[in-house]
N, C-alpha and C positions, 0 to 999 in steps of 0.2 A: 228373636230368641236364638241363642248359640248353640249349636246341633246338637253338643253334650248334652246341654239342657233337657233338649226337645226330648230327644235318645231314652232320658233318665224319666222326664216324666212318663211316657209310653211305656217304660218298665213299669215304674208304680200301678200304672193303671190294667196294665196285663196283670201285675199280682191281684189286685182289686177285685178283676173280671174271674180269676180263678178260682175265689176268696168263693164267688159271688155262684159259679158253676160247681164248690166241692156241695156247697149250703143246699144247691138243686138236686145233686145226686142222692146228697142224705135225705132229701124230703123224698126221695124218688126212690130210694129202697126202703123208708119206712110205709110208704102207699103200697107198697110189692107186701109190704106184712100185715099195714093196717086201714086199709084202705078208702076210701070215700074220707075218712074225717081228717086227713093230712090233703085233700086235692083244694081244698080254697087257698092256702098255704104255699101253697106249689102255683097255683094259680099267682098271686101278689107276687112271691118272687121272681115268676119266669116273666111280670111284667116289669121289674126291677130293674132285673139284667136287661130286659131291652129297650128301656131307657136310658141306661147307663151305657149301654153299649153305641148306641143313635150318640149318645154325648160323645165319645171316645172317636170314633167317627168322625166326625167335625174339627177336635182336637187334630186330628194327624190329617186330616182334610187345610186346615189352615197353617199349623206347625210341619208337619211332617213334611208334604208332600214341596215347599216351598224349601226346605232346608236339603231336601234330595236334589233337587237342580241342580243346585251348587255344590252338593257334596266331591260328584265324581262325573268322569267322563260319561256316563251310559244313564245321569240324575234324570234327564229328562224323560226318556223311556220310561225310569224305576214310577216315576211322579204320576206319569199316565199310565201307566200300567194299573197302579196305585187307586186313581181318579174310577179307573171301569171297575173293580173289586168292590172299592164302596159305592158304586151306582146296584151294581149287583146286590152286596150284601141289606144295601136298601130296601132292595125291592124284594128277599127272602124276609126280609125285619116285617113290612108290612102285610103279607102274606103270613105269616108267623104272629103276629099282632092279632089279627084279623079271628083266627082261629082261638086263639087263650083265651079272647072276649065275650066268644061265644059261650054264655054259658052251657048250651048244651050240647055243646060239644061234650063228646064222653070222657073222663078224666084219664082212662088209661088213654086212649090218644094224645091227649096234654103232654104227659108224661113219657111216650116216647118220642112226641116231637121236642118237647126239650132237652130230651136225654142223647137225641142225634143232635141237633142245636150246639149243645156243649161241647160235643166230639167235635162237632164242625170247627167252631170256635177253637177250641183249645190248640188243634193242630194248624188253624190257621195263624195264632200266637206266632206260637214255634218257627213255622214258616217265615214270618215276619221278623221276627227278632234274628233268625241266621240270614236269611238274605239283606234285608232293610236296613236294621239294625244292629249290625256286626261292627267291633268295636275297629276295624278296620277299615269303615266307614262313617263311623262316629265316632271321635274321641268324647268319653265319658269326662266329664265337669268335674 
């Protein structure tokens, strides 16, 4: 796949993910007003996003991290640098998994670990997209 490509889909799916974390916040300040009957809700989506997110993952694990090699002088590094983040974020995902499922887990706990979750995520985006994906390392398609 041609790095524009790659580049372009990983954008799409970062909007998707965002789409995916504003839908959490909302469920997450209406449980702040109404409580217990928005946490199963919040529950299905924060298992959404992390399934979606485990897919995305893989995506830039197979597309991404093989199209940094070649991109530039320092691909190899960015690639394994790349490789240990999502060994990490893995093992936050299932750690993170672990707890949503638990139903009794208390819902406001739910709710602030998704709500750091997101934080986490969203600046990890950001991150990604000016370093990784900067159009001066990917020419967009």
């Amino acid at each position: 796949m041609e790095t524009g490509v790659v580049r372009n889909r990983i954008l799409e799916q970062h909007a998707e993910l965002r789409g995916m974390l504003d839908e959490i916040s909302d469920l997450a300040d209406r449980f702040q007003a109404e409580g217990e009957t928005v946490g199963e809700a919040l529950r299905e989506r924060g298992l959404e996003l992390y399934a979606r997110f485990e897919e995305h993952l893989g995506f830039e694990d197979r597309c991404l991290a093989p199209a940094l090699r070649v991109a530039h002088a320092k691909g190899v590094e960015a690639a394994n640098r790349l490789a240990n983040e999502h060994a990490e974020q893995r093992q936050l995902l299932r750690y993170l998994l672990d707890r949503l499922k638990n139903q009794r887990q208390p819902t406001l706990l739910v709710v602030r670990e998704l709500q750091s979750f997101a934080e986490y995520l969203r600046q990890d985006m950001a991150h990604e997209e000016e370093k990784l994906l900067g159009e001066d390392v990917f020419r967009p398609s």
